[in-house]
N, C-alpha and C positions, 0 to 999 in steps of 0.2 A: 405414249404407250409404255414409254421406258419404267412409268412410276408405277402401274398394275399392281407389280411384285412386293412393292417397298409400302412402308408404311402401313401397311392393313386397309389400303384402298378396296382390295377386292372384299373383304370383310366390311368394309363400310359400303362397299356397291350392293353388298349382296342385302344386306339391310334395308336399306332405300330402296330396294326391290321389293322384298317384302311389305312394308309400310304401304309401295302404291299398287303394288297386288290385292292389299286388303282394301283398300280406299278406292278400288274400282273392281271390287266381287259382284256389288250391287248394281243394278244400274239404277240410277237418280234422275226423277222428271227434270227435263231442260226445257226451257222457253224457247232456244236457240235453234234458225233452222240449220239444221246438221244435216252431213253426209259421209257415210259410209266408203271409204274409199275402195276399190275391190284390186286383185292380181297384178300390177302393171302398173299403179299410182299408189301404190301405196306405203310409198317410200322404204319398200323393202329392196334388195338385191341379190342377185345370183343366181336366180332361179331360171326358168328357161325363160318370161317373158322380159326378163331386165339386165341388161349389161350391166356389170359390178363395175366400172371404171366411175370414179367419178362425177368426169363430168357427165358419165347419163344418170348418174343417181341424181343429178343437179336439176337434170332437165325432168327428171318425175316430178319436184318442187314446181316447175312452169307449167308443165301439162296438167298436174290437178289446180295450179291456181287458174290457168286460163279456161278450164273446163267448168269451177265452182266458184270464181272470186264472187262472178255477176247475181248469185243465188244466194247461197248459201251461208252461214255463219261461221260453221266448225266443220271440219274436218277430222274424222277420226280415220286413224292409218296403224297399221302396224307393230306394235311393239315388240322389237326384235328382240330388246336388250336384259327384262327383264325374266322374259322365258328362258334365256341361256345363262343368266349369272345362279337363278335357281334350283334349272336342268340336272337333270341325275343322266349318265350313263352307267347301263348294271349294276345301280345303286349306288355308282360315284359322280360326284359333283365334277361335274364339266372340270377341264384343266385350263390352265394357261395358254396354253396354244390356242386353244378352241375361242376361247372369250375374246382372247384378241384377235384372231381371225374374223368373229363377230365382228369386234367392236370398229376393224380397220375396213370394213368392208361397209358397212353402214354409217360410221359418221356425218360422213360428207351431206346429207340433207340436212342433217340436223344442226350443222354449223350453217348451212346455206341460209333456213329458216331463219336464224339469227340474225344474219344478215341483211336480211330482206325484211325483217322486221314482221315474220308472221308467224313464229312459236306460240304466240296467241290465240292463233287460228286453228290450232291441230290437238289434236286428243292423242296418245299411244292407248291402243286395247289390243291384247295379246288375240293372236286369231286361232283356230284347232284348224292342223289342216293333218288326216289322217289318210293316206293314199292304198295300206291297208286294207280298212273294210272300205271304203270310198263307197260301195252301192247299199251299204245299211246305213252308213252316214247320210248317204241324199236321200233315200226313202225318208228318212227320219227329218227331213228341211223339206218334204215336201215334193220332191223333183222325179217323181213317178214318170210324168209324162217324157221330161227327157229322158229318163232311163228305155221307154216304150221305145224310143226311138233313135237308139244307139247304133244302127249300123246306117241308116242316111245321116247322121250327122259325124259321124268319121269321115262318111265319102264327102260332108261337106268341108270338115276338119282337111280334109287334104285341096278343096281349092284356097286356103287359106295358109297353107304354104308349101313353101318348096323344098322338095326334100333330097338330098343327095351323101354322098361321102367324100371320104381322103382317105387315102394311103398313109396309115403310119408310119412309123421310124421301124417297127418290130416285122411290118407288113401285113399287119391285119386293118380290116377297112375301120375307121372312126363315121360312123354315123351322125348327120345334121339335118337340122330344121332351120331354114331361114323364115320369118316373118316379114313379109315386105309392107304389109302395113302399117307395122315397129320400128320397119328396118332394125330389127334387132336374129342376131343367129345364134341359136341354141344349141350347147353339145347335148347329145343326147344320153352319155355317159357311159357307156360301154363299148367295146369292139363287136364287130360280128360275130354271134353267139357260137360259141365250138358245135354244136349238132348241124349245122348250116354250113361247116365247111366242107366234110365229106360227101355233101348231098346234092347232087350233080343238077335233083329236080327242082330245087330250092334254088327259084329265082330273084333277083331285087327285087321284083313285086312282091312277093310273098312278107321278104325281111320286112320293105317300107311299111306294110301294112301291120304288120305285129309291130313295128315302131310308134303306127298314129295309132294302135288301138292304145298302147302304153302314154301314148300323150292325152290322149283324150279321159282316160281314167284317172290323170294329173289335170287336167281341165274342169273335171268336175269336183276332185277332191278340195281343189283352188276354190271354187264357187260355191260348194255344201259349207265351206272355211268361212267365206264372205257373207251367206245366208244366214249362218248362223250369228254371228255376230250383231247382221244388221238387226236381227231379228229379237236378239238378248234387247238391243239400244234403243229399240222402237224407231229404228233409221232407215230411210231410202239408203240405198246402194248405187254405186256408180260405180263404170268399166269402160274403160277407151278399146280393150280388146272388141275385135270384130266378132269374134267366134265368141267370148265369152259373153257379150251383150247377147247374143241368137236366144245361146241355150237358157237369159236370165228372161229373155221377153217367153220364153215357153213356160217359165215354172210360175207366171202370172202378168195379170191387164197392168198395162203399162200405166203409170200414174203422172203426178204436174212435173213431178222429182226428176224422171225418167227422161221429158221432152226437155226441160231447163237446162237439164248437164249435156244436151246433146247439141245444147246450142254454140254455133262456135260462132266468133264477131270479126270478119277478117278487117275491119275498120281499124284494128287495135293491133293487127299483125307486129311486132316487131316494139311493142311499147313492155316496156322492163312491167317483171312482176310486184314489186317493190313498188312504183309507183302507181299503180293500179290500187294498192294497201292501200297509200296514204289520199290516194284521191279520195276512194272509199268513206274513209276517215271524216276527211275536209269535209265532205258534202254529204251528210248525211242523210238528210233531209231529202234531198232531189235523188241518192242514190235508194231510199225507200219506195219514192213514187215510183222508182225506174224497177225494182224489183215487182211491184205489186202488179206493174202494168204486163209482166212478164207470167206473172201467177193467172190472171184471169184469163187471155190470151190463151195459156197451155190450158185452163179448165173450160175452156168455150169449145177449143177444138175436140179435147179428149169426150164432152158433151155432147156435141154432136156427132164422134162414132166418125170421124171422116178416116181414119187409120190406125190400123195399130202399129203401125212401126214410129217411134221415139224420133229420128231422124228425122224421117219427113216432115213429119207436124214441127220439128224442130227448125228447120231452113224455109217453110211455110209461115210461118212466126217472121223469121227475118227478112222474107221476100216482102210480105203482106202488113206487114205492121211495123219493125225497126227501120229498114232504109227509108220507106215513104216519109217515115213522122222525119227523120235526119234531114231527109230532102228538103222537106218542109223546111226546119230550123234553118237550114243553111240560106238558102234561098230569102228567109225574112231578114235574115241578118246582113247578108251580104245587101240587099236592098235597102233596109234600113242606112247601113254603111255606107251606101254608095251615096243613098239622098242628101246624108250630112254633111259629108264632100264636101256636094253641088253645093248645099245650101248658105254653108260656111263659107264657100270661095263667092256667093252672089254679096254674101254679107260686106265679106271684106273688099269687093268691089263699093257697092253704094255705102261704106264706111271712108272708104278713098275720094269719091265725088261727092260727098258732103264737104268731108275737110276741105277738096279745092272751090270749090264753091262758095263758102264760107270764107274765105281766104279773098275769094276774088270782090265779094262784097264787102271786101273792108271791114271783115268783122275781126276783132281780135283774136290773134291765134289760139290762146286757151280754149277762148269759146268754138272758134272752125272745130278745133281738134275735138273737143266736146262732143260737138257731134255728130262727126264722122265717127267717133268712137261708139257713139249711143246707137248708130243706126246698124254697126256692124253686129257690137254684143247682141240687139235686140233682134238679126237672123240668126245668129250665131246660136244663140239661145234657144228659140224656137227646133231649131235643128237639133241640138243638144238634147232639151229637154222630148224628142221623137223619138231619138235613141234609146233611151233610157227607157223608157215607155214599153218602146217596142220588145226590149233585152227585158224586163220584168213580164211580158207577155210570155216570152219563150221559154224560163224560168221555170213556167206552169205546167209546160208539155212533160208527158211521162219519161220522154228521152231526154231529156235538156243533160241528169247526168252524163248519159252516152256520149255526147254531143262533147262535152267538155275532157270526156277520156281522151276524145278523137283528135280534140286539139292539141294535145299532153303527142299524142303519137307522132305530130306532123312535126 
């Protein structure tokens, strides 16, 4: 950060911003299936859904790859960097403090990415998020029906988190939001508003609730931000928020896109993102069948109308179709395994009572050993050649990729 200042780096950033400003005004047909990353994943930070520390900007990198490696192609997220190197305030260009406050707050996924070897995988598209007009904005994406239904979805917005304060240093109260199914705690950025403290009638319910109406008009300006984008890219969207997924299954029918990113694979709990990549990679071939067997699955269910909710039909998928075929695999294999064993140690038994037998009738030892040897290879073999057979069988299943994540994991 030290060299910003020195050398004309910020005048060479700011360039490079320009150039991929104009190089992505348009958007261009992609063959690739892509996803739209929304509020929470998409490798932004500081906002109310994302601790700026590091390592949770680290873990936004695992949560969108463990949410989209198994689908998807590309990921488009975020780009923090070139809306603030271009940014005007009151008609002046952002300063120094600012961009590096930017830029020290944001790195960290993007070195991560390198690391893990998936900057390949990720697109930066700058997102509009205006909090402003935020209710001409979502008319305008569409979001009528959530707007219809703005005062139940605050009251839902509040079982989705917990809301309390602290005692400042000055003595006025600091306002917070915890997310516990983030675990992430939000300030809410102001003290207790001066008209609320001479007001004897103005109780914390009153504050809390002009608080979740203030978030919730940031929840949606977040989402019309997201819509709009996916919308420019011809992109599914995806959100691990609880609340934000509600209000995106109301502004339309949930699609293959929807049920696929809600699919989580606890098989794979604890297996590095990185290698997930490169399995990827390696196996292309079996990790297509394994994608495609994922595609029909989510279009047979969303065909027959069994649910609209994304989840379900998504852990429905893994009840009904991932673990049984896994079962399967396993099961043939460790069978297969086990025969060859048996069959190999029968081998090298009647491979052992040939030679003595041979031996005993005074045959010459080359020849005993000859055929104790011929009679072991030729079970040995057979068992051998079962395996192989059997493991080119399994090969063919639409899981066999999964199957081979799962051994990466153990």
């Amino acid at each position: 950060m030290e060299l910003l200042p020195k050398y004309g780096v910020i005048d060479d950033l700011r360039t490079r911003a320009e150039e991929w400003q104009e190089k992505h005004s348009v958007a261009t047909p992609n063959d690739a299936v892509s996803l739209v990353a929304g509020a929470g994943i998409d490798l932004t930070g500081g906002d109310r859904l994302v601790c700026p520390s590091p390592v949770c900007m680290r873990r936004q990198v695992d949560t969108l790859f463990k949410r989209a490696w198994h689908y998807f192609d590309e990921m488009v997220v975020q780009d923090i960097f070139a809306p603030t190197l271009l940014g005007e305030e009151e008609g002046t260009p952002y300063g120094l403090d600012v961009i590096r406050e930017v830029f020290l707050t944001h790195i960290e996924p993007l070195l991560y990415l390198r690391e893990i070897g998936a900057e390949d995988l990720v697109d930066f598209q700058p997102k509009i998020f205006c909090e402003e007009h935020w209710e001409e904005h979502a008319r305008e994406q569409g979001l009528d029906s959530v707007l219809a239904l703005t005062g139940s979805l605050i009251t839902q917005l509040r079982s989705h988190v917990r809301f309390y304060y602290e005692d400042g240093d000055s003595g006025n109260r600091m306002y917070r939001i915890d997310y516990p199914d983030l675990g992430v705690s939000a300030d809410l950025g102001r003290e207790s508003p001066p008209k609320f403290e001479s007001s004897a009638s103005v109780t914390e319910y009153h504050i809390e609730s002009m608080q979740l109406e203030e978030l919730f008009r940031w929840h949606i300006a977040c989402l019309t931000g997201d819509i709009a984008t996916a919308t420019k890219l011809k992109m599914p969207l995806g959100t691990v928020h609880g609340f934000e997924a509600s209000l995106l299954s109301l502004s339309r029918p949930i699609e293959v896109s929807d049920v696929v990113f809600q699919l989580q694979l606890p098989v794979l709990d604890g297996l590095p993102t990185s290698t997930l990549i490169k399995l990827r990679e390696q196996e292309s071939d079996s990790f297509a069948k394994f994608r495609n067997s994922l595609r029909r699955a989510a279009q047979e269910r969303l065909k027959a109308g069994l649910s609209d909710n994304a989840k379900l039909l998504a852990d429905e998928i893994r009840m009904d179709v991932i673990e049984p075929s896994l079962n399967v695999i396993r099961q043939r294999l460790a069978s297969s395994q086990k025969a060859m064993v048996k069959k190999t140690s029968v081998g090298l038994f009647l491979g052992a009572v040939a030679t003595t037998c041979g031996l005993l009738y005074n045959l010459p030892p080359p020849v005993a050993i000859s055929a104790g040897m011929s009679a072991a290879l030729t079970a040995t073999g057979v068992a051998a050649n079962k395996q192989i057979e059997e493991e080119s069988d399994v090969a063919l299943d639409d899981m066999y990729f999964l199957w081979q994540a799962e051994r990466h994991a153990h």
